[in-house]
DOMIPA-21928 format. One record per residue: x, y, z of N, C-alpha, C in turn; residue in one letter. Coordinates in nm, 2 decimals. Each point is the difference from the previous one (the first is absolute). Example, Ala and Ser with C-alpha at 12.3 -4.5 7.8 and 13.67 -1.06 7.14 Angstrom:
<zatis>
- nX:nY:nZ:caX:caY:caZ:cX:cY:cZ:baza
- 1.32:-0.57:0.78:-0.09:0.12:0.00:0.09:0.12:0.00:a $
- -0.04:0.11:-0.07:0.09:0.11:0.00:-0.08:0.11:0.08:s $
</zatis>
This chain:
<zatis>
- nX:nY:nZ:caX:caY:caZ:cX:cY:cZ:baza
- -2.39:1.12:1.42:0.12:0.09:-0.02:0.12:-0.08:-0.05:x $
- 0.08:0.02:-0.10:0.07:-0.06:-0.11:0.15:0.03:0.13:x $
- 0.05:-0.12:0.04:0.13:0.01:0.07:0.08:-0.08:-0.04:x $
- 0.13:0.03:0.01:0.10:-0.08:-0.10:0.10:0.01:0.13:x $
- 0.06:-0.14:0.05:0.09:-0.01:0.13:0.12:-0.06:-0.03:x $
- 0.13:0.05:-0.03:0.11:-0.06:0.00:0.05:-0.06:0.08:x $
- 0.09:-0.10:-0.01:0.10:-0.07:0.15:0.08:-0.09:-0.07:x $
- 0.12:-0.01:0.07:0.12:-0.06:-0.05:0.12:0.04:-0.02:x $
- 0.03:0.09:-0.02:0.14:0.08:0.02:0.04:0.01:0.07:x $
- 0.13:0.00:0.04:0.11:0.03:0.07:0.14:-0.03:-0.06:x $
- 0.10:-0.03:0.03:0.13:0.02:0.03:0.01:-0.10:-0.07:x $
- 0.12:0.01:-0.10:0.01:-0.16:-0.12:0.17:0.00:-0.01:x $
- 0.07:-0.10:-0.02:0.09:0.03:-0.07:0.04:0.01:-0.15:x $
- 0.08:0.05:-0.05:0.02:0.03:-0.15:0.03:-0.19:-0.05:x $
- -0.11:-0.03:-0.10:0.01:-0.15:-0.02:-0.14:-0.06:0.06:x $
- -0.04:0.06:0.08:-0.10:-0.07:0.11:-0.15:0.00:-0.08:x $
- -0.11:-0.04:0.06:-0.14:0.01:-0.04:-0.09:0.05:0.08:x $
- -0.06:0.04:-0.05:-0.16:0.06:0.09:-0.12:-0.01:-0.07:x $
- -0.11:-0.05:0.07:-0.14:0.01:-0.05:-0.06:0.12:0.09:x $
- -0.09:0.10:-0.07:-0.06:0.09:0.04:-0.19:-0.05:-0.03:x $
- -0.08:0.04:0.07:-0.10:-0.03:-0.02:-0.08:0.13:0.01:x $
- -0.12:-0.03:-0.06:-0.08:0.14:-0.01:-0.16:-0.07:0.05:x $
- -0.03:0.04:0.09:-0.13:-0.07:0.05:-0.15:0.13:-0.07:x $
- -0.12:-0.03:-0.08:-0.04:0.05:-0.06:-0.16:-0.01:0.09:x $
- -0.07:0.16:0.00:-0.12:-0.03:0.05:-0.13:0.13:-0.07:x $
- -0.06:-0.07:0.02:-0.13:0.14:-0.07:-0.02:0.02:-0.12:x $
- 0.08:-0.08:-0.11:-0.04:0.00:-0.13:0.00:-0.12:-0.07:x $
- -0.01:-0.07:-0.10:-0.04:-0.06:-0.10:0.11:-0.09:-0.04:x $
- 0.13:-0.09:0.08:0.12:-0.02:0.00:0.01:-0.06:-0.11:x $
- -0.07:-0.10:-0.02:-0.02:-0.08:-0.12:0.01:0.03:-0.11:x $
- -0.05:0.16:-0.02:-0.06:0.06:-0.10:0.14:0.08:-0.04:x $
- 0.07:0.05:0.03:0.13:0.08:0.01:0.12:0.01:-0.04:x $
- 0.05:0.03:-0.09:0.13:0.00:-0.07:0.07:0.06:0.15:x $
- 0.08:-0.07:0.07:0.09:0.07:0.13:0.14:0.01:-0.07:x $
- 0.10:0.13:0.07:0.16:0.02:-0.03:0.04:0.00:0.14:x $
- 0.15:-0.01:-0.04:0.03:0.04:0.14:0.14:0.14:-0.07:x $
- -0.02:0.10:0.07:0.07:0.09:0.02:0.15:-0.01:0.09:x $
- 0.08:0.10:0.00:0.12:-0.02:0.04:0.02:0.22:0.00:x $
- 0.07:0.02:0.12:0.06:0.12:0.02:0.10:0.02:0.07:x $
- 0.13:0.07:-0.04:0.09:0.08:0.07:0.04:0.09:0.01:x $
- 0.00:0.09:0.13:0.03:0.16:0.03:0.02:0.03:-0.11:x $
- -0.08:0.15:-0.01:0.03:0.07:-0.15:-0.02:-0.05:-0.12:x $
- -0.09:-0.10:0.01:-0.05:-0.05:-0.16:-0.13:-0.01:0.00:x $
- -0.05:-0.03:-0.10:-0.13:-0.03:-0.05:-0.05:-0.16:0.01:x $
- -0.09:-0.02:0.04:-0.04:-0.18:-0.02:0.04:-0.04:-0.14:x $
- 0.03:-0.15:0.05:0.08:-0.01:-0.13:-0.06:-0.15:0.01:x $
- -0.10:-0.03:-0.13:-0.09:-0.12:-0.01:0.08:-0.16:0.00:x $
- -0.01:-0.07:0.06:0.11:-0.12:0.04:-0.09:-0.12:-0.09:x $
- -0.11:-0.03:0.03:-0.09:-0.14:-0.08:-0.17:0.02:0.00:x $
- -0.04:-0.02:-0.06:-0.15:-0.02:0.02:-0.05:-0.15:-0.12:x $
- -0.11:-0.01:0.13:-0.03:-0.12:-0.06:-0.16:-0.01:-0.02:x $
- -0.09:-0.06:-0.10:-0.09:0.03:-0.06:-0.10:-0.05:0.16:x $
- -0.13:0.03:-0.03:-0.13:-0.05:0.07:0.00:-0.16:0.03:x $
- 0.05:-0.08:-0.10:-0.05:-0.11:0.04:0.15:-0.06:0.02:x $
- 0.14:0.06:0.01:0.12:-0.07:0.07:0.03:-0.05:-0.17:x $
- -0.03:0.02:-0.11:0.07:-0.10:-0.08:0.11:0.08:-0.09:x $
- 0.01:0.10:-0.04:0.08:0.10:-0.02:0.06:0.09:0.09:x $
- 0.12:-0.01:-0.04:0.10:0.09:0.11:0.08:0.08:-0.09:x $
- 0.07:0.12:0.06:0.07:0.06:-0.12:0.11:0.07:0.18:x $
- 0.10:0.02:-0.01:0.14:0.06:0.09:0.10:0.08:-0.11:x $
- 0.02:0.10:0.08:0.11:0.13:-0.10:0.15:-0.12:-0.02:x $
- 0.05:0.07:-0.09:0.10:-0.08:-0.03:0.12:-0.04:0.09:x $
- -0.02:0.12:0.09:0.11:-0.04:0.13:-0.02:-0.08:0.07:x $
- -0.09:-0.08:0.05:-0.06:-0.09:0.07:-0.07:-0.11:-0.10:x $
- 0.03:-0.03:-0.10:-0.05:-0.09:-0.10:0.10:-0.12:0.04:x $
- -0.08:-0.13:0.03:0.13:-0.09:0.03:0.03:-0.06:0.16:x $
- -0.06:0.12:0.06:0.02:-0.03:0.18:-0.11:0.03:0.10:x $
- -0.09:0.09:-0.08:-0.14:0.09:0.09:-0.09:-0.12:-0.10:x $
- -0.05:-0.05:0.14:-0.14:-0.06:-0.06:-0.14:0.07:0.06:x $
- -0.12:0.03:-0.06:-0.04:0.08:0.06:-0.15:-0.16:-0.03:x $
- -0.15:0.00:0.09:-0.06:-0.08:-0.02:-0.12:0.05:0.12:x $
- -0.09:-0.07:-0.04:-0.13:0.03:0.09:-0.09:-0.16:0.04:x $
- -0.06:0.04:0.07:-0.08:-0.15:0.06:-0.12:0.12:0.05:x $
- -0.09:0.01:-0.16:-0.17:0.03:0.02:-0.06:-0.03:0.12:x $
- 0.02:-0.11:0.03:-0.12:-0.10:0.13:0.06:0.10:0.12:x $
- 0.11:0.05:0.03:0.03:0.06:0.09:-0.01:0.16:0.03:x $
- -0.02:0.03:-0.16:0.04:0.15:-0.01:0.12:0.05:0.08:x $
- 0.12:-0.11:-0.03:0.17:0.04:0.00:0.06:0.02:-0.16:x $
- 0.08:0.07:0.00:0.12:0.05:-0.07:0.15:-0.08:0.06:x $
- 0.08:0.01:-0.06:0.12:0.02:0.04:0.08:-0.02:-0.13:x $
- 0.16:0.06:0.07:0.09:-0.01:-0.06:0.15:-0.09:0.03:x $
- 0.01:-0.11:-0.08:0.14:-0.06:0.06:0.11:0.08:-0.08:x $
- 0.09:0.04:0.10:0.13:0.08:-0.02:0.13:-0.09:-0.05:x $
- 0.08:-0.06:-0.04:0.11:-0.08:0.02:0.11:0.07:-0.06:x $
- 0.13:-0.06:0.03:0.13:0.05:-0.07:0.00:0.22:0.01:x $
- -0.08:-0.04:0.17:0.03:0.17:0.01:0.07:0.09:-0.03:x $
- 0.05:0.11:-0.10:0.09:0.08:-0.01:0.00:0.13:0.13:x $
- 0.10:0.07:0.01:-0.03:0.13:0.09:-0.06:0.05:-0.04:x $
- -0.05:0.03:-0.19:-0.04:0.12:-0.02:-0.17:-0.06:0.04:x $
- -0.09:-0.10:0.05:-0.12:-0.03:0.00:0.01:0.06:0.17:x $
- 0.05:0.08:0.03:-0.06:0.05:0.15:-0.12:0.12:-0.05:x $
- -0.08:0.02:0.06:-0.11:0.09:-0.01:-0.10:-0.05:0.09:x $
- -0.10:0.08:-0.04:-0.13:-0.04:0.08:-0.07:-0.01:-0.08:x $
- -0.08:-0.14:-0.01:-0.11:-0.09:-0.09:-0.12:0.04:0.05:x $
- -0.06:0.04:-0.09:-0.15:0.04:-0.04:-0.11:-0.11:-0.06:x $
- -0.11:-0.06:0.02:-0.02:-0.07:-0.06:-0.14:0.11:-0.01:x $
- -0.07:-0.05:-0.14:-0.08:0.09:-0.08:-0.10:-0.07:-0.08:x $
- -0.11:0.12:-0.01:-0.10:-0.05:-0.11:-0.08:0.14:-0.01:x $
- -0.03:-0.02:-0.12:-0.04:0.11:-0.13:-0.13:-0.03:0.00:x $
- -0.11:0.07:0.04:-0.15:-0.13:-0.08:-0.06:0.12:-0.08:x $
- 0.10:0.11:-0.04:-0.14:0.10:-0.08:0.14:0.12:-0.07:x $
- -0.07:0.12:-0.05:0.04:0.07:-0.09:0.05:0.15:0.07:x $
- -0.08:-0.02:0.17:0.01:0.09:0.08:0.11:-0.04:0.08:x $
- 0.08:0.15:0.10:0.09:-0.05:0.10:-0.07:0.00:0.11:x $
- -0.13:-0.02:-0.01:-0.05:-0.08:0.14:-0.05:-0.14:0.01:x $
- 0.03:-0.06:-0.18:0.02:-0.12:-0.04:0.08:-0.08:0.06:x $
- 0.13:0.06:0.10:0.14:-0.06:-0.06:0.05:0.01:0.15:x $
- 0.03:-0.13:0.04:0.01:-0.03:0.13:0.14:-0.05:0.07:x $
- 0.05:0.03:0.11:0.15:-0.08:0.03:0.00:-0.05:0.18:x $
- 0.08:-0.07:0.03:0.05:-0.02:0.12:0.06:0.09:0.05:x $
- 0.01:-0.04:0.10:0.13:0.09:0.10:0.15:0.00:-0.06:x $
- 0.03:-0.16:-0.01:0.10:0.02:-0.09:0.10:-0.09:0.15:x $
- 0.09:-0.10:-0.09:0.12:-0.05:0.08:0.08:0.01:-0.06:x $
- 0.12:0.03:0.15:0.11:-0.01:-0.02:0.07:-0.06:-0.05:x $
- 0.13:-0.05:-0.09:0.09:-0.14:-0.04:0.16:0.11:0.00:x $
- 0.02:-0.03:0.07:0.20:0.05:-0.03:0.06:-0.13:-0.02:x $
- 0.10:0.00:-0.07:0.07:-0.08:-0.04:0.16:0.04:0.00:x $
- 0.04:-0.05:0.11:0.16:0.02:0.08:0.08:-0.08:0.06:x $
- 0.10:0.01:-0.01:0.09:-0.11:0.12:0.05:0.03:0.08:x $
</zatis>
């Protein structure tokens, strides 16, 4: 059974860092182009980085180009994302994700963490 486990969020200051992790189980990690997602009240997911199957290509939206590092460690079947030079507007709840097909029973997420960013 394909489970996708977030952890790491919480409470940052504006300026501050966070790494979020995405713990990965029941499918093929190695094999997997992963993203990580991003939502806040009243919006739609809004795609943040994804990084290829084998960790050597990365691609991050242009708001986060520069400060979101996003990366994987196969041997572990972990994800994460390092956050730095936090703005307010990156509060949401982080989704971390994977796609393996053409169906939406293809298409898989976490629970999702928290990150506010306040003083």
């Amino acid at each position: 059974q394909v489970q996708l486990v977030e952890s790491g969020g919480g409470l940052v200051q504006p300026g501050g860092s966070l790494t979020l992790s995405c713990a990965a189980f029941g499918f093929p990690f190695s094999s997997e182009v992963m993203n990580w997602y991003r939502q806040t009240p009243g919006t739609q997911r809004e795609l943040v980085a994804t990084i290829t199957s084998n960790g050597g290509h990365t691609n991050n939206v242009p708001t986060v180009r520069g400060r979101f590092t996003i990366s994987k460690d196969n041997a572990k079947s972990m994800l994460y994302l390092q956050m730095n030079s936090l703005h307010y507007v990156a509060t949401a709840v982080y989704y971390c994700n994977v796609d393996m097909g053409p169906s939406n029973e293809d298409e898989y997420w976490g629970q999702g963490t928290q990150v506010t960013v306040s003083s």
